[in-house]
C-alpha positions as a Markdown table, in Angstrom:
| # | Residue | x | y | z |
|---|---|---|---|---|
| 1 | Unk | 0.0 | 0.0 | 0.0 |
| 2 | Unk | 1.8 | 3.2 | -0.7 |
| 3 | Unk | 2.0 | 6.1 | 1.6 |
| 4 | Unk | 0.5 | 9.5 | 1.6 |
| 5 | Unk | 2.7 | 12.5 | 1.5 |
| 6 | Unk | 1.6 | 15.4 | 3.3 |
| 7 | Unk | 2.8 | 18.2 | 2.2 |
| 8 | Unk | 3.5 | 20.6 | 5.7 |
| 9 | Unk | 5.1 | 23.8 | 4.5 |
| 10 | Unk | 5.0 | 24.4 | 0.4 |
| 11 | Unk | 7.9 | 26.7 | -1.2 |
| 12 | Unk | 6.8 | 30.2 | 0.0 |
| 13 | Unk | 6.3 | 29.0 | 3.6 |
| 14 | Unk | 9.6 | 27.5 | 4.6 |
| 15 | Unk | 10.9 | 30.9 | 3.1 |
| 16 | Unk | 8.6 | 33.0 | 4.9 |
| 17 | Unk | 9.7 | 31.0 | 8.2 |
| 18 | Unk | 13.1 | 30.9 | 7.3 |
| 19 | Unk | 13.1 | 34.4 | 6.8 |
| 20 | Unk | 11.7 | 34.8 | 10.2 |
| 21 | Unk | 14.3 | 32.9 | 11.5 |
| 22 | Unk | 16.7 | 34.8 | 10.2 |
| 23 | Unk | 15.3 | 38.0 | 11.9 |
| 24 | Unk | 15.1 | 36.4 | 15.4 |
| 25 | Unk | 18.6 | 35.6 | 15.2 |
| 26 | Unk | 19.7 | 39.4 | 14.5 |
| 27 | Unk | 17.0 | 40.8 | 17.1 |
| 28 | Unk | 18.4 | 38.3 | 19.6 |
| 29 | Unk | 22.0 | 39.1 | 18.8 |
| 30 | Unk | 21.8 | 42.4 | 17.6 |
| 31 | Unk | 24.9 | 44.0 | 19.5 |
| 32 | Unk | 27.0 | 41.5 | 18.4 |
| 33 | Unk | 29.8 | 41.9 | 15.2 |
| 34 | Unk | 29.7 | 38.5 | 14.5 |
| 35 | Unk | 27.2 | 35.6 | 14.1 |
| 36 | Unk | 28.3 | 32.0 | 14.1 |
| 37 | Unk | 26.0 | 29.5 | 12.7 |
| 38 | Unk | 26.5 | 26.0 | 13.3 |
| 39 | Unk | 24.9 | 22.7 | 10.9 |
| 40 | Unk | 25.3 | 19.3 | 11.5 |
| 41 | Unk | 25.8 | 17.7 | 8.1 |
| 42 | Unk | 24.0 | 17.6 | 5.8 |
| 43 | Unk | 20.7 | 18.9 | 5.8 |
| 44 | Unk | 21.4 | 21.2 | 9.0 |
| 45 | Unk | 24.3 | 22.6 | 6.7 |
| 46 | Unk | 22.0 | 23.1 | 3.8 |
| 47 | Unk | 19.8 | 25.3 | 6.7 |
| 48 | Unk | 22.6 | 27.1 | 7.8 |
| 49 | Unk | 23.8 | 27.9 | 4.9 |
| 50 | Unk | 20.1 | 29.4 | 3.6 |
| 51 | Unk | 20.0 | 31.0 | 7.0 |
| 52 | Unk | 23.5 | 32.1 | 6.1 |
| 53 | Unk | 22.5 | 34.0 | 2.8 |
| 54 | Unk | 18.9 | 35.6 | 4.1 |
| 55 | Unk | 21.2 | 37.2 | 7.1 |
| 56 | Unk | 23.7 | 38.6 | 4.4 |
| 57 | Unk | 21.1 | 39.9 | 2.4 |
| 58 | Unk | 19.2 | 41.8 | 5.2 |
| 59 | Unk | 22.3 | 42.6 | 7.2 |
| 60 | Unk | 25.3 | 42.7 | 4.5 |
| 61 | Unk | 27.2 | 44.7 | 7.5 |
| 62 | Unk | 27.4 | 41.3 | 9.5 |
| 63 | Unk | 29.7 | 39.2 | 9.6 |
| 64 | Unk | 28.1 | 35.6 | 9.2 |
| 65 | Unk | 29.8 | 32.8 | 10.0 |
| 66 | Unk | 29.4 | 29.2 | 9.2 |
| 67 | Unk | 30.6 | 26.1 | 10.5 |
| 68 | Unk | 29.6 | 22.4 | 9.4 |
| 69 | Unk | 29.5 | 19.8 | 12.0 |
| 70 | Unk | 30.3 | 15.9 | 10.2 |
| 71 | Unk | 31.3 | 14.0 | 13.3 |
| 72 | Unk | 28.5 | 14.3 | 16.2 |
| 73 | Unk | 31.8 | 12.8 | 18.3 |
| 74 | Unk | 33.3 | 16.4 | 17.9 |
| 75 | Unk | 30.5 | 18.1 | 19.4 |
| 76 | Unk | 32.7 | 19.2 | 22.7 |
| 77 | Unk | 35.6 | 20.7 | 20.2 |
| 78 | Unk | 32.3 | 22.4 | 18.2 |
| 79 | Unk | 31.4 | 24.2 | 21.6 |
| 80 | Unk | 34.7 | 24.6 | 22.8 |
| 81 | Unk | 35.1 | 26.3 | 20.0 |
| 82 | Unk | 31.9 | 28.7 | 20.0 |
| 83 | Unk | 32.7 | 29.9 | 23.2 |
| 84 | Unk | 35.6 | 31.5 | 21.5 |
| 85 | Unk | 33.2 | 33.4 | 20.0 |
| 86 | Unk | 30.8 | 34.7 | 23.3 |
């Protein structure tokens, strides 16, 4: 029996949200001269790096930057890491 898709967010949506996101993320770290984003490969890359361009777009003054996680196993390096950046 094949499944149903449901189709949760279409196109517009998951930019609209995105978008939203992004905005969150400067309100909540507005003061800041840098923003680090963090993805764990692959698809929380792909996010990051979308999140990545919105923030440039809307903030070109920024500085955005992004780091790709590929080994979970690293995550204490990953934070040791961002709080480099606090």
């Amino acid at each position: 029996m094949p499944s149903k898709k449901t189709l949760i967010l279409n196109k517009e949506q998951i930019l609209q949200k995105s978008k939203r996101i992004a905005y969150q993320i400067l309100e909540d770290n507005f003061e800041e001269p840098s923003i680090v984003l963090v993805g764990i490969a692959d698809r929380g890359y792909i996010f990051a790096q979308r999140l990545q361009k919105i923030l440039k777009d809307i903030a070109p003054d920024k500085e955005i930057e992004l780091i790709k996680v590929t080994n979970t196993r690293k995550t204490k390096e990953v934070w040791k890491l961002l709080q480099t950046f606090r």
